[in-house]
C-alpha positions in Angstrom: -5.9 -7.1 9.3 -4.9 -3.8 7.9 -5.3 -0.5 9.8 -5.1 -1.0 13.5 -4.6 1.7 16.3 -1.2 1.7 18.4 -2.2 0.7 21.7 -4.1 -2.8 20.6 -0.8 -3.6 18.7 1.8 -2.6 21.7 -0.7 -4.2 24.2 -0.1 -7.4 22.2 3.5 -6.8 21.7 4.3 -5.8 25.8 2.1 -8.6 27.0 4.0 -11.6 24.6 7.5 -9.8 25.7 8.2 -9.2 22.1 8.9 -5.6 20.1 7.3 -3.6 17.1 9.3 -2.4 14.3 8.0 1.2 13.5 9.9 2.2 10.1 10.1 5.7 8.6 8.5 6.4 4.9 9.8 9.0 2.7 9.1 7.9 -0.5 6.2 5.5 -1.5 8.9 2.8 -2.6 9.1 2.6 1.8 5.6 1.9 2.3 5.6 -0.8 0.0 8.8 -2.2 1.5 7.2 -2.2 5.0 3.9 -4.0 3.6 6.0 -6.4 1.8 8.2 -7.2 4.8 5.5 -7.5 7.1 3.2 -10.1 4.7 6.6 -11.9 4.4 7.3 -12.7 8.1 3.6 -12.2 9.6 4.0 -9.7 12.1 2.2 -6.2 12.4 4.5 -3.1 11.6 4.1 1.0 12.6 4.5 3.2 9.0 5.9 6.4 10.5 5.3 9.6 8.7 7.6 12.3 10.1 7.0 16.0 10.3 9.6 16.5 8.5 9.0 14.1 5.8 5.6 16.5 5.4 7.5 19.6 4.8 9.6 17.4 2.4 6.7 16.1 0.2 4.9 19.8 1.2 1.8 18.5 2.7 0.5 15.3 4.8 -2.2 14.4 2.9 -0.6 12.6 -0.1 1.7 10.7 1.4 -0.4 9.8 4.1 -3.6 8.8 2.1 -1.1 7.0 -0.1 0.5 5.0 2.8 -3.3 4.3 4.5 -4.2 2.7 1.1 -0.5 0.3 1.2 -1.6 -0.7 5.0 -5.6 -1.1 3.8 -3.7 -3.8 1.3 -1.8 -5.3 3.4 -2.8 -8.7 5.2 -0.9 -7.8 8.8 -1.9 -5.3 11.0 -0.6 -2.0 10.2 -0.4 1.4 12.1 0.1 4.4 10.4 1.6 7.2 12.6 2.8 11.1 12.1 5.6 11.1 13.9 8.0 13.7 15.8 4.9 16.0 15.2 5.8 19.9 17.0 2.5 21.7 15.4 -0.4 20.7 16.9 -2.4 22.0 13.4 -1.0 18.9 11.8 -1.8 16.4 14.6 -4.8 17.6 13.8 -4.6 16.9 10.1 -3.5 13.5 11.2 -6.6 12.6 13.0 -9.0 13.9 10.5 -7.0 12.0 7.9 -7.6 8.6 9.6 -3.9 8.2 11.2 -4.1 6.0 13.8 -1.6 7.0 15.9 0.7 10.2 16.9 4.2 11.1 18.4 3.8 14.6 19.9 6.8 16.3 20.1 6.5 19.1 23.2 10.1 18.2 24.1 11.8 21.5 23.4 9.2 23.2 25.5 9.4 24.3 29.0 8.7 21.0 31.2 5.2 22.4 32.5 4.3 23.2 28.8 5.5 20.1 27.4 2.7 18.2 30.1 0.2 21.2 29.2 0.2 21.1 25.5 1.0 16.4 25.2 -2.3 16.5 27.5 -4.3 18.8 25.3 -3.3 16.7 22.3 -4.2 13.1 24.3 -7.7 14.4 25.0 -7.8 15.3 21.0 -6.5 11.9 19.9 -8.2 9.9 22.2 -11.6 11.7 21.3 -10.8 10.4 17.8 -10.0 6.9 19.4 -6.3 7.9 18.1 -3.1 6.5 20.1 -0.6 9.4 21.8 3.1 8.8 22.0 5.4 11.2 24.0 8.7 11.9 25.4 10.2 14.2 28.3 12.4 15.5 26.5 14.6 16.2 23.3 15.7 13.0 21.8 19.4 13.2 20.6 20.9 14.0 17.3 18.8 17.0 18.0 21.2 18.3 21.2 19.2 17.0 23.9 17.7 14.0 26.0 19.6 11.1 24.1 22.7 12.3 23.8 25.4 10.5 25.3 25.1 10.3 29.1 21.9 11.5 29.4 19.1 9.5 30.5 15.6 9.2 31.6 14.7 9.0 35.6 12.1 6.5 36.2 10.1 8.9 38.7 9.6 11.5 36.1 8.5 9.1 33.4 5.7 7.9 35.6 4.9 10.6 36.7 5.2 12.1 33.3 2.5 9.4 31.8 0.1 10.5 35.0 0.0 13.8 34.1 -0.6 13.6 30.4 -2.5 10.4 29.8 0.0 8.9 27.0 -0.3 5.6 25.5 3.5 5.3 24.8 6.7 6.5 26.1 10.1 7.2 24.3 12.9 7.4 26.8 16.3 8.2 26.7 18.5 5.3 27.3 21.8 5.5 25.2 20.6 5.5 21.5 20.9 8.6 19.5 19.1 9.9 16.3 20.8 9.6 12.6 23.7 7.9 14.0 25.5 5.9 10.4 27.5 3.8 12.7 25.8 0.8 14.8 27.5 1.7 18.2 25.3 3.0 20.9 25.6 1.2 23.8 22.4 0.7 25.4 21.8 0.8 29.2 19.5 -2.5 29.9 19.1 -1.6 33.8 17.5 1.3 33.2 15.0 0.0 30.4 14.0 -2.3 33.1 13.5 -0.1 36.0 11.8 2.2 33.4 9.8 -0.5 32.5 8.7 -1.1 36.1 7.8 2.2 36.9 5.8 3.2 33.7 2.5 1.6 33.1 2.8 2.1 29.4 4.7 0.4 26.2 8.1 2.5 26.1 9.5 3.2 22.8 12.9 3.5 21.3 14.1 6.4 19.2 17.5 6.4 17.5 17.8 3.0 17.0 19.4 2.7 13.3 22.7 3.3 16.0 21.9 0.2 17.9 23.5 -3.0 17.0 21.2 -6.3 16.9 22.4 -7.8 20.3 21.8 -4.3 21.3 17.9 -4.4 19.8 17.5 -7.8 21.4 19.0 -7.0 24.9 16.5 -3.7 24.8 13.4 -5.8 24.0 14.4 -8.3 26.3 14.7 -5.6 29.0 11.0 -4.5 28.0 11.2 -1.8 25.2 8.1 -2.6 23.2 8.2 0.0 20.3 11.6 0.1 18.1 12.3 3.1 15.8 14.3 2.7 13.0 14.6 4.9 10.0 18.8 6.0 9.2 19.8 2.3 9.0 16.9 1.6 6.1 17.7 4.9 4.4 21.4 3.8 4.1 19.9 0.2 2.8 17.6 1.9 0.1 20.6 4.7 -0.9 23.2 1.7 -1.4 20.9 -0.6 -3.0 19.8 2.1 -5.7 23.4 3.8 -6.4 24.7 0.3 -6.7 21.9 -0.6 -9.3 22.8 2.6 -11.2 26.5 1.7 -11.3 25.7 -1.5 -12.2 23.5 -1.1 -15.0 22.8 3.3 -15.7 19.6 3.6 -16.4 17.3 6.8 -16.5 14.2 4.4 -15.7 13.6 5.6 -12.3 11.4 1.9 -11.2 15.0 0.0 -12.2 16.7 1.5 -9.0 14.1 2.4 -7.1 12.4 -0.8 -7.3 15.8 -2.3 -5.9 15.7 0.3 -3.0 12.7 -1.0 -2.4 13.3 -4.8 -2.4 16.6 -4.2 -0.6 14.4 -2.1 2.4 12.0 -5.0 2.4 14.5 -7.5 2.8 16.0 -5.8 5.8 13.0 -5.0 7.3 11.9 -8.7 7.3 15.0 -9.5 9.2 14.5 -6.2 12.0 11.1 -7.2 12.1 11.9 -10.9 13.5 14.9 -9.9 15.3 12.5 -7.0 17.5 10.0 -9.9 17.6 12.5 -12.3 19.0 11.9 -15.1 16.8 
């Protein structure tokens, strides 16, 4: 299976009423957590590389060429994506890099810009048979579109996907980015009327603060796209400090390799739940 491109997987996903995982890597120790997980339960997973995780390691390249060769390995399909990406320079990095999918991130630009500039980028992607994912607006934990009581209208999501071409929508339905504490309260109406109004998969962000009957209600509702990245970060960082206290150790594969089994083992268990098994 390896590589696949975002809208064949989603496609799959929307039409079986199920959900795809799409995990954040930071270090290489994700990747291989994701791989693992997904071989384990035999379902396809998205590998999200962030924009800021690129300014982290200082360039795209070598975590990204790194990650294509863990999802080349790997017996499930596997899309690699840059995601939350504001500089259209490294979309198209991305693209020339083999990514297979992006999240362009116009949402803190004027609304007419925001269509402008996601359009130009679909037309690049697409040339490059590479998938486009989108939003309206600022997702929250960043002071904007998912922050508490705000929420995505229907109409302008349609007509949002119209304008631009997108393959993917993130709306703003309750959750919030880099919440620690699993208590976002999702509203399930709305994912369905978004769903019946927008003729693409809709994806959603902040969902480490989303607890699993949460998840389940949102798939059920028709989310087909499930970020989660704070939740497995807190995993890995309690998993490794509690191998160094444990057992200290200056041999950095001891607790790193139990991040990294700990991070598989959870996403196993998101990966089923999102796939409603």
């Amino acid at each position: 299976m390896s590589r696949s491109d975002l809208a064949s997987v989603l496609a799959g996903a929307r039409a079986e009423g199920r959900a795809v995982a799409a995990f954040n890597v930071i270090q290489l120790e994700h990747a291989e957590a994701y791989a693992t997980a997904a071989e384990r339960v035999g379902l396809p997973v998205v590998m999200q590389i962030s924009e800021n995780c690129v300014r982290y390691h200082g360039s795209l390249a070598p975590i990204a060429l790194a990650t294509l060769a863990i999802a080349d390995a790997c017996d499930q399909p596997v899309v690699v994506h840059l995601d939350h990406a504001e500089d259209t320079a490294l979309v198209e990095e991305a693209v020339r890099l083999g990514l297979m999918s992006v999240m362009f991130d116009g949402s803190t630009l004027p609304d007419d810009a925001n269509r402008a500039e996601t359009a130009r980028v679909v037309a690049l992607c697409h040339a490059a048979g590479v998938g486009v994912e989108a939003e309206l607006g600022e997702v929250g934990g960043k002071d904007g579109v998912h922050a508490p009581g705000v929420r995505t209208d229907p109409t302008d999501a349609a007509r949002f996907v119209a304008d631009t071409g997108v393959d993917a929508l993130a709306v703003a339905v309750g959750s919030s980015h880099a919440m620690t504490d699993r208590t976002a309260e999702l509203d399930t109406d709305l994912i369905a009327a978004l769903r019946d109004s927008v003729p693409v998969p809709l994806v959603l962000h902040g969902s480490s603060g989303v607890p699993d009957d949460g998840l389940v209600a949102a798939v059920k509702a028709g989310m087909t796209k499930v970020n989660v990245a704070t939740h497995l970060n807190q995993v890995f960082t309690r998993a490794m400090t509690g191998r160094l206290e444990a057992s200290p150790t200056v041999d950095t594969r001891k607790y790193l390799g139990a991040a990294r089994d700990a991070v598989a083992d959870e996403a196993a268990r998101l990966l089923q739940l999102l796939a409603l098994r």
